[in-house]
C-alpha positions as CSV (number, residue, x, y, z in Angstrom):
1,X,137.2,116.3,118.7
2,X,137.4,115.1,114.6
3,X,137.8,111.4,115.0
4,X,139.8,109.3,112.1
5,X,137.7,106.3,112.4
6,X,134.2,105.1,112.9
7,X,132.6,101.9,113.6
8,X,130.1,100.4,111.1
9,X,127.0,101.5,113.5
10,X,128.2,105.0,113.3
11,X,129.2,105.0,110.1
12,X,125.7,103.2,109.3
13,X,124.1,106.2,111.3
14,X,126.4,109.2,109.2
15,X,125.1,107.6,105.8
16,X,121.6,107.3,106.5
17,X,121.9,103.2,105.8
18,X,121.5,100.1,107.2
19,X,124.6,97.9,109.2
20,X,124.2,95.3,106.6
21,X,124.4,97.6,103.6
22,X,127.6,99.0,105.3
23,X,129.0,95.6,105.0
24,X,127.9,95.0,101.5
25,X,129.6,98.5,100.6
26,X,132.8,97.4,102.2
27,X,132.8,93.7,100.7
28,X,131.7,95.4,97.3
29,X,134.7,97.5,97.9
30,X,132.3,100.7,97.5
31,X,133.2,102.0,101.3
32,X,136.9,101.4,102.7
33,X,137.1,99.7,105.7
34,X,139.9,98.1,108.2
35,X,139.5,95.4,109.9
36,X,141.1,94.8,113.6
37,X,139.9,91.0,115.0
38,X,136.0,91.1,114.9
39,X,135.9,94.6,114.6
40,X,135.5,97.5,111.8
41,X,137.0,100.5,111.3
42,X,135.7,102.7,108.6
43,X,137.9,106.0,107.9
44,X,136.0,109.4,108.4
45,X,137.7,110.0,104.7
46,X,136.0,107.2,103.5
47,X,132.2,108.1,105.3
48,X,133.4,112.0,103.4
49,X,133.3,110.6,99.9
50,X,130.8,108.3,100.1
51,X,127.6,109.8,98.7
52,X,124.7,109.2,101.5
53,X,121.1,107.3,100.3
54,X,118.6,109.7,98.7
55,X,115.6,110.0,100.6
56,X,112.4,110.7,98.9
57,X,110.9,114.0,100.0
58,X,107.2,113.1,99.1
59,X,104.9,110.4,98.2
60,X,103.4,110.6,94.9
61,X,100.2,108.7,94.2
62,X,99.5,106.7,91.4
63,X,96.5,106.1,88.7
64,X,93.1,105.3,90.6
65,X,92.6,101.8,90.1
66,X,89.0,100.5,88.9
67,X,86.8,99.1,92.2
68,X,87.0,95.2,92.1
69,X,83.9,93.4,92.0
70,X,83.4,91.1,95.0
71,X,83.1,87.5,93.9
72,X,81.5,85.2,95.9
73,X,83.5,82.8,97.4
74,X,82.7,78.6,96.1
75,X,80.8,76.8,98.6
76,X,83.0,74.4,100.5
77,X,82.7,70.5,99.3
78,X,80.7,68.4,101.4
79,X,82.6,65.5,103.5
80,X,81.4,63.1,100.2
81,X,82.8,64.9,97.8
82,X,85.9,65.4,99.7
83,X,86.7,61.7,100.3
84,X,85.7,60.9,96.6
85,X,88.1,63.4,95.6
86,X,91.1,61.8,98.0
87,X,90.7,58.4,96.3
88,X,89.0,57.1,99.5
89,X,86.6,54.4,98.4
């Protein structure tokens, strides 16, 4: 059975996007869209036209990166230093 309309979900599901960009798309006006109350209805015509979200097929790695050199972390101050530093007197 062809249905007319979808809800966002399902018509989140069909383009291979998230609910919330559904909603952008339809406040953008990218993606028609009726509303009934609460509730969206987003015409199968609409979900047709709309061109889905590439996906990439593979990930490509980039330049090597040079090895950091580890520097050693400063000592903490001691309790004297630290109050000296607050202003404490």
């Amino acid at each position: 059975m062809d249905r007319e309309y979808f809800s966002i979900p399902e018509a989140a599901a069909m383009l291979g996007i998230s609910r919330i960009a559904v909603f952008k798309k339809v406040k953008k006006g990218q993606l028609a869209a009726l509303r009934f109350g609460r509730n969206w209805a987003v015409p199968a015509s609409a979900i047709k036209t709309s061109q889905p979200a590439p996906r990439p097929s593979a990930v490509t790695a980039g330049p090597a990166l040079p090895p950091q050199k580890n520097k050693a972390a400063p000592a903490p101050p001691s309790s004297d230093d630290e109050m000296n530093s607050m202003g404490w007197d």
